[in-house]
LORONU-57728 format. One record per residue (C-alpha): residue in three letters; x, y, z. Coordinates in steps of 0.001 Angstrom, whole numbers, plus 500000, padded with zeros to 6 digits. Layout:
N
+------+--------+--------+--------+
: type :   east :  north :     up :
+------+--------+--------+--------+
:  Ala :      X :      Y :      Z :
...
+------+--------+--------+--------+
***
This chain:
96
+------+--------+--------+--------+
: type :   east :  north :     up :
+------+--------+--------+--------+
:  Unk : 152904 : 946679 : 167190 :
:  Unk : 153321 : 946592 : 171038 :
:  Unk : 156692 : 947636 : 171368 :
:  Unk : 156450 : 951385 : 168827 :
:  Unk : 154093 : 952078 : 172130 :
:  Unk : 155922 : 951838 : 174331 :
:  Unk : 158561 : 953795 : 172722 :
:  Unk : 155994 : 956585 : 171922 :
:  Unk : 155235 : 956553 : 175468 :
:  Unk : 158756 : 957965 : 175816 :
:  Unk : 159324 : 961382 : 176558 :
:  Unk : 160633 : 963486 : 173409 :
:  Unk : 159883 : 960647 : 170912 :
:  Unk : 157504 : 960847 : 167789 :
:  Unk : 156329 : 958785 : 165678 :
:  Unk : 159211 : 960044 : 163136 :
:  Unk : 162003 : 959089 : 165892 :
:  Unk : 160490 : 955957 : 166389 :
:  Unk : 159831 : 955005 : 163194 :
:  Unk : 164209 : 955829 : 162943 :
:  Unk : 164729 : 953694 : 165716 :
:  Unk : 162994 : 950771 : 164296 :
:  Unk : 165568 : 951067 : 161539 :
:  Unk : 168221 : 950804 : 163651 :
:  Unk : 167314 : 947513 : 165003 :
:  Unk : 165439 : 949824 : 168714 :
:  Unk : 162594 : 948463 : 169283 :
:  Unk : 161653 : 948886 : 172850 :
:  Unk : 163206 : 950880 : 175764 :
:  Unk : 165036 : 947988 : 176816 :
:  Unk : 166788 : 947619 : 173676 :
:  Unk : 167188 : 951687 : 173960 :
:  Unk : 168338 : 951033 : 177868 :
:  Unk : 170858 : 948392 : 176702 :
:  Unk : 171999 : 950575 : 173633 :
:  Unk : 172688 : 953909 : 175359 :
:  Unk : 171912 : 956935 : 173616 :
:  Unk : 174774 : 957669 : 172030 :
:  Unk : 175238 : 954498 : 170213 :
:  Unk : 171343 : 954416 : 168823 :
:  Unk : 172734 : 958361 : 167750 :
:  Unk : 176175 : 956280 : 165831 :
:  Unk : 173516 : 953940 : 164597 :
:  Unk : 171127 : 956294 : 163325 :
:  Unk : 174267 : 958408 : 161558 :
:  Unk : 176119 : 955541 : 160160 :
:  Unk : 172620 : 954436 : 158315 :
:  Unk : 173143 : 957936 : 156709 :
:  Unk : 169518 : 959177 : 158410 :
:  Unk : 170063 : 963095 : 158630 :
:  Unk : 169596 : 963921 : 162197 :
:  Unk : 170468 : 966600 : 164213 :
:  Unk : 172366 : 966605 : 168367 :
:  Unk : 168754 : 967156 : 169312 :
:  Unk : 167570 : 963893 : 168387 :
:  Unk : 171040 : 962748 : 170887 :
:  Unk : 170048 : 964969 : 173432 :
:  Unk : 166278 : 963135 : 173182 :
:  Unk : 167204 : 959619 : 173182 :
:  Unk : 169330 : 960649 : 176558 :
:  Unk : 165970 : 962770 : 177835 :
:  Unk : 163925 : 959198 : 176880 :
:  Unk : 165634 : 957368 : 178669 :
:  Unk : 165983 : 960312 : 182016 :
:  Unk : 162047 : 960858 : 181328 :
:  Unk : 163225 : 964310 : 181222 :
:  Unk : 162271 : 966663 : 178222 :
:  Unk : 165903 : 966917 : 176000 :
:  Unk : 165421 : 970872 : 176792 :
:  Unk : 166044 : 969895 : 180569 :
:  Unk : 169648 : 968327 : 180219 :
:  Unk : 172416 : 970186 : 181980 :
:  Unk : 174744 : 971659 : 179746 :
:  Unk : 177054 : 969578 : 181211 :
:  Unk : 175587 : 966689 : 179631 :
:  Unk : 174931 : 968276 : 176632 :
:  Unk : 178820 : 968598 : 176173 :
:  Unk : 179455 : 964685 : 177385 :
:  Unk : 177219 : 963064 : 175121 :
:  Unk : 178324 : 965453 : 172157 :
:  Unk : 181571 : 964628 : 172710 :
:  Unk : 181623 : 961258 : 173330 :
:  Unk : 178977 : 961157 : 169897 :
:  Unk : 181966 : 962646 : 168380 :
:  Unk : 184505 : 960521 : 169543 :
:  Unk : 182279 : 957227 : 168124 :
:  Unk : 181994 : 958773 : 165112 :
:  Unk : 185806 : 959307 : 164531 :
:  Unk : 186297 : 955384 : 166231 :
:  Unk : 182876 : 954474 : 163787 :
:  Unk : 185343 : 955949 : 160142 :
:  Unk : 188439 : 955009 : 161717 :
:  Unk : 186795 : 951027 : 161954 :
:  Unk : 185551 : 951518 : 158416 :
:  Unk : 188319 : 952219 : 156685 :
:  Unk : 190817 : 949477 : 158190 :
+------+--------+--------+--------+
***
């Protein structure tokens, strides 16, 4: 399939994290682009997959082409935070 190429072409994505965002409905970097990071991350949680802030931190260095080691601490912080915030808006939208 043309399109797990071009995500493995990524920076910081395996076949594993591919194969994850195929599951999500992420097929290409476009759909990863259009996504944002920390959605595919909400996505990837709220299908119960057991990942860690690293695999945040490299969907966000994927789509930088920087290596996830790389991101300012600064950034770090933002995207864990706002991960956190989607998750409590992601429960909060479940239970009503």
């Amino acid at each position: 399939m043309a399109s797990s190429s071009e995500l493995l072409q990524l920076k910081n994505l395996g076949m594993a994290s591919v194969n994850i965002l195929h599951a999500v409905g992420i097929n290409t970097y476009a759909d990863l682009k259009k996504i944002g990071a920390v959605e595919a991350y909400l996505r990837i949680k709220a299908r119960d997959i057991n990942v860690s802030k690293v695999m945040l931190y490299a969907l966000q260095g994927a789509l930088m082409n920087v290596h996830w080691n790389d991101l300012s601490p600064e950034l770090k912080l933002q995207l864990v935070n706002e991960a956190e915030n989607g998750i409590v808006n992601h429960e909060a939208h479940a239970v009503g």
